[in-house]
C-alpha positions as CSV (number, residue, x, y, z in Angstrom):
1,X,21.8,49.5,11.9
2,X,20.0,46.0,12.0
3,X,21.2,43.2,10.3
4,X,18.8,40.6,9.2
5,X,20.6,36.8,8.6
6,X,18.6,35.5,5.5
7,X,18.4,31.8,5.7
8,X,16.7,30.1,2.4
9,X,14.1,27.3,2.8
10,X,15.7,23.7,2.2
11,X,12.9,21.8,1.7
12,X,13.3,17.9,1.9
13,X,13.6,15.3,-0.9
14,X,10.6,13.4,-0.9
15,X,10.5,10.2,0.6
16,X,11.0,6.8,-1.8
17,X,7.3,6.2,-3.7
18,X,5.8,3.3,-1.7
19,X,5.4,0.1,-3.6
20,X,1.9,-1.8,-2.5
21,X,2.9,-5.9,-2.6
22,X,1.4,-9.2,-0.4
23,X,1.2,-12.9,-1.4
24,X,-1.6,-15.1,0.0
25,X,-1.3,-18.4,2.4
26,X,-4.2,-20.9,2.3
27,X,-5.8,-19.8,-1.2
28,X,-7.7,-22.1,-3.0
29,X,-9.3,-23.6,0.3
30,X,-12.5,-25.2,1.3
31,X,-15.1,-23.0,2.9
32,X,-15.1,-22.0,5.8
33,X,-11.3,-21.0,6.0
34,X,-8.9,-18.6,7.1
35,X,-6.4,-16.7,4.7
36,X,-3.2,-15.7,5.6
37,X,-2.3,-11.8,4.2
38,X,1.3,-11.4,4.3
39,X,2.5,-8.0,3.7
40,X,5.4,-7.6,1.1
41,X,5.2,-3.4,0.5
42,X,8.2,-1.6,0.2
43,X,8.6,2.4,2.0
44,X,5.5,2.1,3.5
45,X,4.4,3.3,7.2
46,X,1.0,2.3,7.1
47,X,-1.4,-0.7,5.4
48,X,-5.2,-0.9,4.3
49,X,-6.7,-3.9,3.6
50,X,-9.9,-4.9,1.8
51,X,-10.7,-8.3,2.1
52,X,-13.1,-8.3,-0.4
53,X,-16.0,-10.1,1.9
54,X,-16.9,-6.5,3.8
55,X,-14.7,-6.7,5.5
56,X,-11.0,-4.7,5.9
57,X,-8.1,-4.7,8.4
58,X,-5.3,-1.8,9.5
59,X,-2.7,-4.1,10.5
60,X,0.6,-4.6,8.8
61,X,-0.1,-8.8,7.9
62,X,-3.4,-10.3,9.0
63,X,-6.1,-13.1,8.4
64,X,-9.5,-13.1,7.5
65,X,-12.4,-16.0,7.7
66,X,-14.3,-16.3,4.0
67,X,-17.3,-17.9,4.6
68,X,-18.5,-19.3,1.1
69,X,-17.4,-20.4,-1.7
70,X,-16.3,-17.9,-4.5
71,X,-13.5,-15.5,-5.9
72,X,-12.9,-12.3,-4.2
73,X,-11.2,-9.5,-5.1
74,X,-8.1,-8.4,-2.4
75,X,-6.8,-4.7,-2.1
76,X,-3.5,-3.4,-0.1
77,X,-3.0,0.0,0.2
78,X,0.3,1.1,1.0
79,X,1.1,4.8,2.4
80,X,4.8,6.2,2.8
81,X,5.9,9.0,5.6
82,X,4.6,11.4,2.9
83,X,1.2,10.1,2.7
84,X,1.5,8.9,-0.9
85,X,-0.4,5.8,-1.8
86,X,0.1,2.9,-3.8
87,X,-2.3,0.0,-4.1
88,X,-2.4,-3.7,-5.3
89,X,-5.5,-6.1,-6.4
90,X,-5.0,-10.2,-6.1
91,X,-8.0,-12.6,-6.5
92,X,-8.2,-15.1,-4.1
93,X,-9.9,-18.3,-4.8
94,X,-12.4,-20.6,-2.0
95,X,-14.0,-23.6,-3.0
């Protein structure tokens, strides 16, 4: 006689829903200037950022040089351990 031990799947709760956030240092500057990205997500793992000038960054808070004058258009991407993204758009201003 065999005797098979029948064990149900427990799957996981999904993680908490990221929550894509950042304020900006040093908007409203002169060109040529340095912005300072300061990450403010919440249950994220990971960041994406689009800068808006072509050009983007990986890390968690970062800078980025704008060479002209103008208003530019900021994304974060947040991910969670789940892989599920949220996203945020801030203009920033350079005179």
């Amino acid at each position: 006689m065999l005797l098979f031990a029948a064990q149900s799947c427990k799957k996981e709760d999904p993680a908490p829903l990221p929550l894509a956030n950042f304020y900006v240092e040093g908007n409203g500057s002169i060109s040529p200037c340095y912005l300072y990205f300061h990450n403010q997500s919440q249950n994220s793992i990971s960041w994406e950022w689009d800068f808006g000038n072509g050009k983007s960054s990986v890390l968690e808070n970062d800078s980025c040089l704008f060479d002209a004058a103008g208003t530019y258009e900021v994304w974060l991407f947040a991910t969670n351990v789940d892989m599920v993204k949220d996203s945020v758009r801030k203009n920033v201003n350079i005179n």
